[in-house]
C-alpha positions in Angstrom: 63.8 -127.4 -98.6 63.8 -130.4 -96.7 61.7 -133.7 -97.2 60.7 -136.6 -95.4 58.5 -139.7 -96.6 57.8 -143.3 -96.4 55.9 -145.7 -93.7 58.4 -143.9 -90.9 57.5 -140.0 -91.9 57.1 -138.9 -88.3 60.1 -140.3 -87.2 62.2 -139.3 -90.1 60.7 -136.1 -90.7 61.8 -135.4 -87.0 65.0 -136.5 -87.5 65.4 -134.6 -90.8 64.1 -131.3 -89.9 65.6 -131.4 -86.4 65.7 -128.7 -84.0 62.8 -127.5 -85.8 60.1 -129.4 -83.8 59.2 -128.9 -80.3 61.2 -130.7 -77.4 59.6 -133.1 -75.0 58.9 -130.1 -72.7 56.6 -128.0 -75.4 59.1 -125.2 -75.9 59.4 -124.1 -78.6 63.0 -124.1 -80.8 65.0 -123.9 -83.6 64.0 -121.8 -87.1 60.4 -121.5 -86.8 61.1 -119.1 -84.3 63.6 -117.2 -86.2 61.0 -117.0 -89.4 61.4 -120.7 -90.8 58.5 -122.3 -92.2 57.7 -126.0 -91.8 54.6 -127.8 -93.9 53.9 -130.9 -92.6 51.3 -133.4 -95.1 48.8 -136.0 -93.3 50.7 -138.6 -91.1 53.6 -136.0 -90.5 51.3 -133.8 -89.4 51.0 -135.5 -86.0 54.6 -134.8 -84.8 53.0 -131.0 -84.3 49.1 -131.9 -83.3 49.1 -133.8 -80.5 46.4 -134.8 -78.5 48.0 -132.1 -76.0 48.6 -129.9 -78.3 48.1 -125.8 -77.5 46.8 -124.3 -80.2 46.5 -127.0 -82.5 45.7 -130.3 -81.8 44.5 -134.0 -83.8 40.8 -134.7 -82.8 41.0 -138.3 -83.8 44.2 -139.0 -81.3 42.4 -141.7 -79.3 39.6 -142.6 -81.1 39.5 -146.4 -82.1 38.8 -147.5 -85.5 35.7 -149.2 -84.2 34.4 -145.8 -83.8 36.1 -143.7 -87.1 37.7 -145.4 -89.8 38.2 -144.1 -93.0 40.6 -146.6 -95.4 41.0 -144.4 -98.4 38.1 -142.3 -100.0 37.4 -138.5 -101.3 36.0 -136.4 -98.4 35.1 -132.4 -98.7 36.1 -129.5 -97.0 35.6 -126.0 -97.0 38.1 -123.8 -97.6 38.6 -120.0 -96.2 40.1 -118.0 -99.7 40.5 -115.2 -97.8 43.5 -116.9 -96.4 46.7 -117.0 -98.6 46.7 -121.0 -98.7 43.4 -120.9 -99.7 43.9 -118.0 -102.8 42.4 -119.1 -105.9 40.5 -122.2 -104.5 37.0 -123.0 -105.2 35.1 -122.7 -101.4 34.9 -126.4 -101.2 37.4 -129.2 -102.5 37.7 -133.0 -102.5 40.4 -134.1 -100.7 41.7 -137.6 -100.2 41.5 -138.8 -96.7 43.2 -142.2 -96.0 44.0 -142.6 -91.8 44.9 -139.5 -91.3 44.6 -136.4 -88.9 41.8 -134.0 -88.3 42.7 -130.7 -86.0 41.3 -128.9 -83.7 42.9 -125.0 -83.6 42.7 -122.4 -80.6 44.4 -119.7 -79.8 46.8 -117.8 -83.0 46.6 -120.9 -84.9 43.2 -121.0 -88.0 41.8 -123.3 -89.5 42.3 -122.7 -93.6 40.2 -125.6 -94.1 37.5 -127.9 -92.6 34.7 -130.2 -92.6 31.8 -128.2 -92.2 29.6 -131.2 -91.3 29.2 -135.0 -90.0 29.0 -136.1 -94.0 31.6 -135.4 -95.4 31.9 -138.0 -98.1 32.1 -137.6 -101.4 33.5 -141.5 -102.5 34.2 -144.3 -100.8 33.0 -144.8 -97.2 33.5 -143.6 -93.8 32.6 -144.5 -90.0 32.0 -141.9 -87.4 31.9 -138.7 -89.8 30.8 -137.0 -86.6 34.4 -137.2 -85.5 35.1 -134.7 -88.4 32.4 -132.3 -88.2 33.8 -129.1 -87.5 37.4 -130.1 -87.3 40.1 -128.6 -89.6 42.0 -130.3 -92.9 44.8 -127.6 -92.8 46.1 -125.5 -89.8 48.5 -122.4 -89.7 50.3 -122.3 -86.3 52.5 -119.1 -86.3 55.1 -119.7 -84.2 57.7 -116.3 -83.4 58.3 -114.9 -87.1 57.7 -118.7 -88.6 54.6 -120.7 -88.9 54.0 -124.7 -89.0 51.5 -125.3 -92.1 49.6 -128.8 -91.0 47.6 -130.7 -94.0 45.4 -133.4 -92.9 45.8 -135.2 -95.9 48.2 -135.7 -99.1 47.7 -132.5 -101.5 49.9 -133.9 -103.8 48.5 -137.6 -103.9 49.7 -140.1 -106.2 49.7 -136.6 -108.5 46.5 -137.1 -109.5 45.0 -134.3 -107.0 44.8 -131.2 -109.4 42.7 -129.2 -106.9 44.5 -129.7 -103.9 48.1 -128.8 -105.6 47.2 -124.9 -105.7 46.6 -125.5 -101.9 50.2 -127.3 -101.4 51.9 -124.2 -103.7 50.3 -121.5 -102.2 51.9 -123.2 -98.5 55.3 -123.1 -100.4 54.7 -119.7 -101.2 53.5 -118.4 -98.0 56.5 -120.1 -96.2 58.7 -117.7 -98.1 56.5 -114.1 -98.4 56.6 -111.7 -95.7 53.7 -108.9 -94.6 53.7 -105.0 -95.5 51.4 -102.6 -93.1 49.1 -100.9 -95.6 48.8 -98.5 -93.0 44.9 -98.9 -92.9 44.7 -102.1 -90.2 45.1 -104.3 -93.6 48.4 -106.5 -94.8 49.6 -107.1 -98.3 51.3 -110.5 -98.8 54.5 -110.0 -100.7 56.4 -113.2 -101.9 58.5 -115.3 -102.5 61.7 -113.8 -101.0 64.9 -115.2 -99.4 63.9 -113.5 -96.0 63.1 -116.6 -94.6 65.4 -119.3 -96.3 64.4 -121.9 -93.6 61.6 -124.2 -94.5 60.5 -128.0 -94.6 58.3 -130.0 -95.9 57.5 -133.6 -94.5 55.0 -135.8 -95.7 53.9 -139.1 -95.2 51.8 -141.7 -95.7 
């Protein structure tokens, strides 16, 4: 499992992780491809969305803090538990929101969690919550036989975030289970396993 942190996450978790990430041209490369798992957390997470990203992308790339600004406060999403990130989650959750990404998902990527309106705020303040209405807090991006698992926040803040940890596990977990045809149109989640021994996690401030 790798790691990256610190005021630098994007540049070190894209040093650490390495042929992992996308090149300059979009292809995509490395383990992901081959069934590797990366989770990125908040700030990290913007190595992945771009603002030209395909399938996922990070609505606020662009937008000046005169028009959205949020310093550090408790926001709520929604949260699909039908998805194996969201397993055992109540259907909404505070999460702690300090300058970070919100996405935008097309194509095979879903949203596992979003902002299901313009107020999202819970504690603290924020300007231009209708820069977050309808935008996702965690994406899954499968990418070959691997996925890229993007939080839009810190799940495991200052470890005070109780809630959001069974969200953060449950990516762990999913990086490292693999899929069994029922044989009825449905999937069964088996996991972990060493199938899929190559997965990162990078997170940042």
């Amino acid at each position: 499992m790798t790691t990256a942190s610190g005021h630098t996450s994007a540049i070190r978790a894209k040093k650490v992780i390495g042929t992992a990430v996308k090149d300059k041209s979009g292809s995509k490369i490395g383990v992901i491809e081959d069934g590797g798992t990366i989770v990125a957390l908040n700030r990290a997470s913007e190595i992945y969305a771009r603002k030209d990203g395909a399938d996922v992308r990070n609505a606020l790339a662009g937008v000046p803090n005169k028009e959205f600004y949020v310093p550090g406060s408790i926001l709520q999403v929604s949260v699909d538990t039908s998805n194996p990130i969201g397993f055992g989650s109540p259907p909404t959750v505070p999460i702690f929101f300090e300058g970070s990404p919100a996405f935008q998902v097309s194509g095979d990527a879903v949203s596992v969690a979003h902002y299901a309106n313009d107020s999202p705020l819970l504690s603290g303040w924020i300007l231009g919550g209708k820069y977050l209405s309808g935008t996702s807090a965690i994406a899954d991006e499968p990418h070959g036989k691997g996925r890229i698992i993007l939080f839009g926040f810190r799940p495991q803040y200052r470890a005070l975030s109780e809630v959001t940890y069974k969200l953060f596990f449950n990516a762990l977990l999913y990086a490292s289970s693999t899929s069994e045809d029922l044989g009825s149109g449905a999937a069964l989640v088996h996991g972990p396993s060493t199938a899929h021994p190559h997965s990162g996690v990078a997170h940042g401030q």
